[in-house]
LUMVEXNU-972624 format. One record per residue (C-alpha): x, y, z. Coordinates in steps of 0.05 Angstrom, whole numbers. Layout:
// LUMVEXNU-972624
[rec [X,Y,Z]]
...
// end
This chain:
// LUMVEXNU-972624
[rec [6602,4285,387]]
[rec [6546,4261,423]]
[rec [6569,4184,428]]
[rec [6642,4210,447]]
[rec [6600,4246,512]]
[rec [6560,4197,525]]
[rec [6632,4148,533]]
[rec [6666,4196,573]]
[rec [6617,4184,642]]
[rec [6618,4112,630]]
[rec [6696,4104,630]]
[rec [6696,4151,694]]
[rec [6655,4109,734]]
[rec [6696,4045,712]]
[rec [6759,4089,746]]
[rec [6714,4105,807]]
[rec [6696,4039,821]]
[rec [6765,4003,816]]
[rec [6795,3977,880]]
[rec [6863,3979,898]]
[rec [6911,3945,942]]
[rec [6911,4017,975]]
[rec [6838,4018,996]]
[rec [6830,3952,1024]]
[rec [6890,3966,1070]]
[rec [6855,4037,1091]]
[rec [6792,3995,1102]]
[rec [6827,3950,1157]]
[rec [6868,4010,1177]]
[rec [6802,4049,1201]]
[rec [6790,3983,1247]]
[rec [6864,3969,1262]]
[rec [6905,4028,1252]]
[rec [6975,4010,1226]]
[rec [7012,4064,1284]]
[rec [6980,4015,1335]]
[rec [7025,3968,1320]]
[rec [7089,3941,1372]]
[rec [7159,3964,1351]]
[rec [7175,3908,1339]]
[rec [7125,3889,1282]]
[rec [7120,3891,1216]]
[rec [7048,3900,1196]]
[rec [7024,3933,1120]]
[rec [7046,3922,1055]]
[rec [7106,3876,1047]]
[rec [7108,3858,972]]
[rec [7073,3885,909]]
[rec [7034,3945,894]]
[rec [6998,3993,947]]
[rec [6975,4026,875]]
[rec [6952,3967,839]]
[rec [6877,3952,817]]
[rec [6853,3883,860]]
[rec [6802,3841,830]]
[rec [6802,3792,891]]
[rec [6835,3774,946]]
[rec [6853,3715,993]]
[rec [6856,3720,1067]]
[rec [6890,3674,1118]]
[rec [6922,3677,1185]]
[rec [6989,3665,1154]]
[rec [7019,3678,1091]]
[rec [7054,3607,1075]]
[rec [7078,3581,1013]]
[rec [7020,3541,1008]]
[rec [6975,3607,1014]]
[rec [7015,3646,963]]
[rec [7008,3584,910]]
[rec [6937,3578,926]]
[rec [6927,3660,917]]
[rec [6958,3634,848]]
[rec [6907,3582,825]]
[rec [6850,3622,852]]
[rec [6872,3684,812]]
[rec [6873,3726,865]]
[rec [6910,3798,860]]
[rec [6917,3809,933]]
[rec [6931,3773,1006]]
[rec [6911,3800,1069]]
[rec [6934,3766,1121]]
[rec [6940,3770,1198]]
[rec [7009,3747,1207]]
[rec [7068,3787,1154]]
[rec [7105,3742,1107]]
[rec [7167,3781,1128]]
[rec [7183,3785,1194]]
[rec [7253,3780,1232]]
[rec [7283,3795,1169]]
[rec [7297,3758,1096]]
[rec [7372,3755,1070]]
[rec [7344,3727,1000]]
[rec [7294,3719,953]]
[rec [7300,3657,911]]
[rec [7265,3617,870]]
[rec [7282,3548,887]]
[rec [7267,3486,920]]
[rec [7326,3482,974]]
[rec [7283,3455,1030]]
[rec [7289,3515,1090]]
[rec [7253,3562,1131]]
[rec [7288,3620,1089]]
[rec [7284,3588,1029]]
[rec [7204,3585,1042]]
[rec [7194,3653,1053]]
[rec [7236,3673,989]]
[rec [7198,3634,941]]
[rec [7134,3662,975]]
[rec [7161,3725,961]]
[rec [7186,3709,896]]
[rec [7123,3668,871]]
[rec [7079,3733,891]]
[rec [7121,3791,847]]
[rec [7119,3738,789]]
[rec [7045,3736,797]]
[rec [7038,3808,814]]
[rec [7007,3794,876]]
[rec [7005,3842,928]]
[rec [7004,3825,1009]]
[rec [6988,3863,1058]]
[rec [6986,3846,1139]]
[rec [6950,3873,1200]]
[rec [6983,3836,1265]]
[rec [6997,3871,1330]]
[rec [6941,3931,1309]]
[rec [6889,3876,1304]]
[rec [6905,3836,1362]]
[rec [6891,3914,1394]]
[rec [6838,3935,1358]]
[rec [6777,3945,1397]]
[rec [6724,3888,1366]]
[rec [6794,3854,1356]]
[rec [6824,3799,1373]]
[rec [6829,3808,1449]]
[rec [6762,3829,1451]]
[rec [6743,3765,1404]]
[rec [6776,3722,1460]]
[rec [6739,3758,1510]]
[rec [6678,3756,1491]]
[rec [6683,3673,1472]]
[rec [6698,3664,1544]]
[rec [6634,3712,1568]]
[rec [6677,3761,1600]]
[rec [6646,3831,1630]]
[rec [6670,3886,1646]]
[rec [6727,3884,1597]]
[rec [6785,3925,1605]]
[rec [6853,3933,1569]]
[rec [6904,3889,1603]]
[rec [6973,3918,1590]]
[rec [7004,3991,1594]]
[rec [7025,3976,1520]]
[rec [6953,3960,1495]]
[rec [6959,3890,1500]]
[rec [6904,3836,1527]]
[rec [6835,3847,1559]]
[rec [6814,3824,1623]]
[rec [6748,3826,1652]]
[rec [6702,3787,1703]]
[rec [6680,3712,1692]]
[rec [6604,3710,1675]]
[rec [6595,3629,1686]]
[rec [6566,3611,1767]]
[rec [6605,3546,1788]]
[rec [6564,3500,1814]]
[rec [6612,3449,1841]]
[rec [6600,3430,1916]]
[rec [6651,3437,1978]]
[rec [6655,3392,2036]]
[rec [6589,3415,2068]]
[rec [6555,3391,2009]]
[rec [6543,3470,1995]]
[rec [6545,3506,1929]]
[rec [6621,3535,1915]]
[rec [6593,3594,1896]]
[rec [6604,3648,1846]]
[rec [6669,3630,1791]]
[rec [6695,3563,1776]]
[rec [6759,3520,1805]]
[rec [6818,3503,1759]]
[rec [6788,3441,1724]]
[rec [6722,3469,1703]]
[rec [6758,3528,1684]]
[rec [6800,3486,1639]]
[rec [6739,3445,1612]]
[rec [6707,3511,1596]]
[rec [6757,3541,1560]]
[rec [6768,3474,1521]]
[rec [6699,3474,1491]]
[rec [6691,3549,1482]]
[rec [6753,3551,1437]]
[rec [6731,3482,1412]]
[rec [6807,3442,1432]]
[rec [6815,3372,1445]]
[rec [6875,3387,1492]]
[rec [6913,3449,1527]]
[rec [6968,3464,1567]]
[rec [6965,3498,1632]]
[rec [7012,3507,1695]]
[rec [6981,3478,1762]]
[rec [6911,3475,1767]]
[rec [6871,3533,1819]]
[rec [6837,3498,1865]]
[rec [6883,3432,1870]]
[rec [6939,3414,1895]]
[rec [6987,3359,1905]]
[rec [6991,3320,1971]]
[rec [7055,3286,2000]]
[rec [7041,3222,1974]]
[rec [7034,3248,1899]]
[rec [6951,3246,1897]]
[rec [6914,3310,1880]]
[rec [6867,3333,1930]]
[rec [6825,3390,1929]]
[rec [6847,3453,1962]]
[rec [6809,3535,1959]]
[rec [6808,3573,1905]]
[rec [6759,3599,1844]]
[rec [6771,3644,1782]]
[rec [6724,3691,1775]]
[rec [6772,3746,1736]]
[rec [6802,3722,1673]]
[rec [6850,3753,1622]]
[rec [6867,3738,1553]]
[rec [6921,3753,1510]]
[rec [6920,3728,1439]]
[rec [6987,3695,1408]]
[rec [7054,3700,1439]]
[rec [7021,3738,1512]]
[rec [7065,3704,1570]]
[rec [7093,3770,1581]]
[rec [7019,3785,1612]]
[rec [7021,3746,1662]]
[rec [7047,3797,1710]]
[rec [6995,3855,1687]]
[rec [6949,3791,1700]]
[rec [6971,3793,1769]]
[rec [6969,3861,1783]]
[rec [6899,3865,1748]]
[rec [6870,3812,1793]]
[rec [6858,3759,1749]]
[rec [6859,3683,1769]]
[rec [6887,3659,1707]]
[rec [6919,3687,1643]]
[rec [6887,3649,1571]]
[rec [6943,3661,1520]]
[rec [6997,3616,1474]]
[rec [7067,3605,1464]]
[rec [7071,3597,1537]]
[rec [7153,3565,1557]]
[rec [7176,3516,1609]]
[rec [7203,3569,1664]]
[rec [7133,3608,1647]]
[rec [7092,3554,1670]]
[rec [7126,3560,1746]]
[rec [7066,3606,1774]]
[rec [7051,3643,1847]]
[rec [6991,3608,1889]]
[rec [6925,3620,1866]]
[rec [6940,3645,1793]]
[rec [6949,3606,1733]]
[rec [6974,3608,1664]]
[rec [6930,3565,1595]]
[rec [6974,3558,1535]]
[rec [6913,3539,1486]]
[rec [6959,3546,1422]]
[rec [6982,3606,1380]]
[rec [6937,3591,1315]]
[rec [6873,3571,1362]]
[rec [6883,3641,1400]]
[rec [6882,3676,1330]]
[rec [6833,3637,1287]]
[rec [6788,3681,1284]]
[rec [6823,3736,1250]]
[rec [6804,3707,1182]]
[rec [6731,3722,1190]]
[rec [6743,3790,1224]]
[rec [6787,3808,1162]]
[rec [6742,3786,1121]]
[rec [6680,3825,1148]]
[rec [6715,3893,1144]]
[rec [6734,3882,1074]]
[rec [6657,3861,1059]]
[rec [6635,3912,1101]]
[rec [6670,3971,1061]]
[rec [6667,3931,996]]
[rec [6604,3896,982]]
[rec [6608,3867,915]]
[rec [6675,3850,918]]
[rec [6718,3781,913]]
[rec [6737,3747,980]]
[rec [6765,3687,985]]
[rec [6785,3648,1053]]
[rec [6846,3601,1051]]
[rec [6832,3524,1053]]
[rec [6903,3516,1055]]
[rec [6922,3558,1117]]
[rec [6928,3507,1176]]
[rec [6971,3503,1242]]
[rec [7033,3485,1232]]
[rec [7032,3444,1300]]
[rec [7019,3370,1294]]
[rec [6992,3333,1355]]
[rec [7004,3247,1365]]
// end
């Protein structure tokens, strides 16, 4: 009797101390909670288990192919990513090597229920969270005084921290902010980018005979909204901000008023950072546990 008692305890804390798919989701649920999210979304658990004890997990940006196969070989039980696996829809799951967008997500699909892999997302309630990916953009650029951009929770904007110090006609300082160029070289080596897009330039503009001269004009009120966030541009506006830091930005978007402008600086270099803020809640709220960050999990844009 007295070895079957002293079992019992021993086999209740192993029960305690298990981790499920569940758990880790509540975790970045506290941060990011999943009613946050956009209508149109589809953030939380997309294949697998909620139940189902996780050993260790893999965390990415997106949930590729690629990801899924390298959850595989790294024995993983669980991937938490920023971006769902399923979004827009899937007519199929197959496992088979016709080469297609659709086809790619049904073998991801289909490779993680054969490996009993479970996936879970946090998209539009992170890019919301406060500490979250707004806020991440934010505070790489030195912004104060942050506030929430849009009416739908969407983008921060705040005041521009950085003095200018290029010099005018007079040979004076230009004062507080920056103009369009230095803007563009700051944001460049904050975010770390070799290249950007933006629509014209504050502070430029183009003469009759097709040179650039310098004209008025400084940002000293930035917003940012991270991934697809040229639908800002307008709660930019009517926030007061020179210029609008965001991605996915289209050809008609990049026709802008006088004295506001638009940086595209790329969807995946907007959202980067999502890995490591994943992976700090789960290590916050999980200490001893397995986390693994993708190697695989690059943009899927190619520059030449």
């Amino acid at each position: 009797m007295e070895g079957t008692s002293g079992a019992m305890p021993k086999e209740k804390a192993k029960t305690v101390n298990m981790v499920r798919a569940i758990d880790i989701a509540r975790a970045v649920e506290k941060f990011a909670p999943l009613s946050a999210q956009a209508e149109w979304d589809n953030s939380g658990f997309s294949v697998g288990d909620p139940q189902a004890a996780v050993h260790k997990v893999l965390i990415a940006l997106n949930c590729t192919l690629d990801v899924v196969e390298e959850a595989v070989e790294l024995n993983c039980d669980m991937i938490l990513t920023h971006h769902p696996l399923i979004f827009g829809g899937c007519r199929s799951v197959l496992y088979n090597n016709v080469c297609s967008s659709e086809s790619l997500q049904g073998r991801s699909i289909a490779t993680a229920i054969k490996n009993n892999i479970t996936i879970y997302s946090s998209h539009t309630p992170l890019d919301k969270a406060r500490g979250g990916l707004n806020d991440l953009m934010a505070k790489r650029l030195n912004l104060q005084n942050c506030k929430v951009l849009s009416p739908d929770g969407f983008g921060v904007v705040g005041t521009l921290k950085t003095v200018g110090t290029l010099k005018g006609n007079s040979g004076e300082k230009a004062g507080k902010g920056m103009n369009g160029e230095e803007f563009i070289k700051f944001v460049k080596k904050q975010f770390g980018l070799k290249y950007l897009r933006c629509s014209k330039p504050i502070g430029y503009s183009i003469a009759t005979d097709g040179r650039i001269a310098a004209a008025a004009g400084k940002i000293t009120k930035v917003a940012v909204s991270s991934g697809s966030g040229q639908g800002s541009a307008k709660d930019a506006i009517a926030a007061g901000a020179q210029v609008l830091v965001t991605a996915d930005v289209s050809h008609h978007n990049f026709y802008q008023p006088e004295g506001f402008m638009i940086l595209d600086i790329g969807h995946y270099e907007s959202e980067w950072e999502a890995v490591a803020l994943l992976e700090s809640i789960v290590k916050k709220n999980f200490s001893k546990f397995a986390v693994s960050l993708s190697k695989r999990d690059k943009s899927p844009i190619y520059h030449f």
